[in-house]
C-alpha positions in Angstrom: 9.4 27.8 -59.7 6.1 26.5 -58.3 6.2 27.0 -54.4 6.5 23.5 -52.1 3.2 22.2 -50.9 4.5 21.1 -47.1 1.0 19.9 -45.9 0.1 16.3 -45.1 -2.3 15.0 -47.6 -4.8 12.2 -47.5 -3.3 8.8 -46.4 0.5 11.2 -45.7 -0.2 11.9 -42.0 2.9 12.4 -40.1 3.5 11.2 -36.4 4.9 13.8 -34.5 5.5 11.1 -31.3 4.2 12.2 -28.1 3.2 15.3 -26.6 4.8 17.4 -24.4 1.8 17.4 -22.1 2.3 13.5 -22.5 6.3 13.1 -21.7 5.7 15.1 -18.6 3.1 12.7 -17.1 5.4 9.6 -18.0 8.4 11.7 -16.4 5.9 12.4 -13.4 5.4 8.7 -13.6 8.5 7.6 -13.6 9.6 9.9 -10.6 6.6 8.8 -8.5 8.0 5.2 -9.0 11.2 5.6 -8.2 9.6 7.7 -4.9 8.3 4.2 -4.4 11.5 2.1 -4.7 13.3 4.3 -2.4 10.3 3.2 0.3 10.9 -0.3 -0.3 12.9 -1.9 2.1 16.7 -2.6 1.0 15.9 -6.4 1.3 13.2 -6.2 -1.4 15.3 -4.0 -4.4 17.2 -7.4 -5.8 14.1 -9.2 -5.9 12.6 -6.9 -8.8 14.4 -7.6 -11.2 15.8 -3.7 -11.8 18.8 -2.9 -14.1 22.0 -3.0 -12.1 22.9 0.8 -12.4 19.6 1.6 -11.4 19.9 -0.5 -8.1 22.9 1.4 -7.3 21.7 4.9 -7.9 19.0 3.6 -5.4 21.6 2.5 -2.7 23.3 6.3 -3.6 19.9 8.1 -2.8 19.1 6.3 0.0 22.8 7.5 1.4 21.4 11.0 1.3 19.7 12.5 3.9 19.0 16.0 3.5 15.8 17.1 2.0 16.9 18.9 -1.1 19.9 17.1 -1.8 17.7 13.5 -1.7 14.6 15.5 -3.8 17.6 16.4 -6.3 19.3 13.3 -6.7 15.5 11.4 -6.9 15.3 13.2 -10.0 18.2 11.6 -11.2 17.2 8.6 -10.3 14.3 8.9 -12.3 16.2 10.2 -15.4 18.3 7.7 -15.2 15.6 5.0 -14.9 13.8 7.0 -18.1 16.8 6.0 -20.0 16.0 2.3 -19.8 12.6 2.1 -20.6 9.2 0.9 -19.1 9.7 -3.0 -20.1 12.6 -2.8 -17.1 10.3 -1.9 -14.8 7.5 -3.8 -15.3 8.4 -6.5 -12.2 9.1 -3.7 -10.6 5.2 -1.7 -11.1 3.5 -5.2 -10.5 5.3 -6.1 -7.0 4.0 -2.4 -6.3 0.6 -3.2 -7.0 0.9 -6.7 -4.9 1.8 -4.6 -2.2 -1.1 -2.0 -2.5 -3.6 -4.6 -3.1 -2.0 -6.7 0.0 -2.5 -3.5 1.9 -5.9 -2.5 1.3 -7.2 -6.1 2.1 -5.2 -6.1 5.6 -6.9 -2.7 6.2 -10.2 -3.8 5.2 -9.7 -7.3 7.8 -8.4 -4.8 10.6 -11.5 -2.9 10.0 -13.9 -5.8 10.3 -12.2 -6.8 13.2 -13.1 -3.3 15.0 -16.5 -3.5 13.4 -16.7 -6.4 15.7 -15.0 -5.1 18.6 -17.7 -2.6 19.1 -20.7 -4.3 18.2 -20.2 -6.7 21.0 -19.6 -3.5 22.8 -22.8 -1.7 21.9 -24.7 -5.1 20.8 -24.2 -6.9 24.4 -25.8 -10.3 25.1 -26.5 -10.6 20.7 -23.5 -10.3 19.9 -21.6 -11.9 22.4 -24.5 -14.5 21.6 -23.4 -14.8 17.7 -19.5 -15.0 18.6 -20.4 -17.9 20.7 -22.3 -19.8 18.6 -20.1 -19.4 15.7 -16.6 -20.4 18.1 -18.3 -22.8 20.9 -14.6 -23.3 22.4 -14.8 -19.8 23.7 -13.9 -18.9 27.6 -17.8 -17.3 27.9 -16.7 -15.8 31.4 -13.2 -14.4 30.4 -14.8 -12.7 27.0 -17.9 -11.5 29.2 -16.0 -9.9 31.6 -13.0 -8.4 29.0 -15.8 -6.6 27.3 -17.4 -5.0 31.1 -13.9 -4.0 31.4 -13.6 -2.5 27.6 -16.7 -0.5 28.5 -15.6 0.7 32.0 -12.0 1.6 30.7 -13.9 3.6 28.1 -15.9 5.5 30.2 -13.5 6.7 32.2 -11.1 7.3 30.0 -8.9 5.2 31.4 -6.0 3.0 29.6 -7.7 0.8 26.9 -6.3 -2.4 28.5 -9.2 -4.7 28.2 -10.7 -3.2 24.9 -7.0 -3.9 22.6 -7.0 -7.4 24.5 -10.9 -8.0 22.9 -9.0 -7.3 19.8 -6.1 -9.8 20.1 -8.5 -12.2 20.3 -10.5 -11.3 17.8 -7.8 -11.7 15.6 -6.8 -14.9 16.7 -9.9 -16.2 16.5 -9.9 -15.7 12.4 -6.5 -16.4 12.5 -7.5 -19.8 13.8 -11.1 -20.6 12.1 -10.0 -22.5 8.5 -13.6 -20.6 7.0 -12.3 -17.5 7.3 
């Protein structure tokens, strides 16, 4: 007898499927998504279009409140949601993103609001100047005298009264200007 010739030859690969290095990521995946529909709000689950067992495994985690116990049955969760595929969750993954990107660029506006909060701080008469010529409607006294106050609250490390009011209307401001 001639002895079987098991190797793959030119044009016979075989596909093996994934890794085991790669299944673990898409479980770690998987769990870190299901993390991130158990921090959703219970309002927001039926609008994601998630498979029905899968919404109530999240209503059963959510009942748990001791540390383990939730970090146990989160890992079921995410087994179970493993079972159904990545195609169910892709509403799911995008609303995520939505929320992430929504996020960032409400961070990035609160920034630039505070950015302006202290220039006209540290910037005086310029750019109190600027902010005037860019809203002419503005009560020049009141915004004067809410940024002395900012500045002396500061100092003296007192309550910051004066300086989160400079904000509110900074804020409204944009709110209000169409440009913007």
């Amino acid at each position: 007898m001639k002895p079987v010739d098991d190797r793959p030859r030119d044009g016979d690969e075989e596909d093996f499927g994934p890794s085991r290095s790669e299944k673990r990521r898409n479980a770690l995946d998987i769990l870190k998504l299901a993390g991130q529909l158990m921090e959703l709000p219970p309002s927001r689950i039926p609008k994601l279009n998630l498979p029905d067992d899968i919404v109530d495994e999240i209503g059963r985690t959510r009942k748990i409140t001791a540390h383990i116990a939730r970090k146990r049955q989160l890992a079921f969760l995410a087994k179970q949601m493993r079972r159904h595929g990545d195609e169910a969750f892709a509403d799911a993954r995008a609303a995520l993103g939505e929320d992430r990107d929504r996020q960032r660029q409400e961070a990035a506006h609160m920034h630039r609001l505070e950015a302006r909060r202290e220039r006209l701080m540290e910037g005086g008469d310029v750019a109190l100047g600027e902010l005037f010529d860019q809203y002419p409607d503005l009560d020049r006294q009141h915004l004067r005298s809410l940024v002395r106050q900012a500045k002396a609250e500061r100092e003296a490390n007192k309550p910051l009264h004066a300086f989160r009011e400079l904000y509110r209307i900074l804020k409204e401001l944009e709110a209000s200007s169409p440009g913007e």
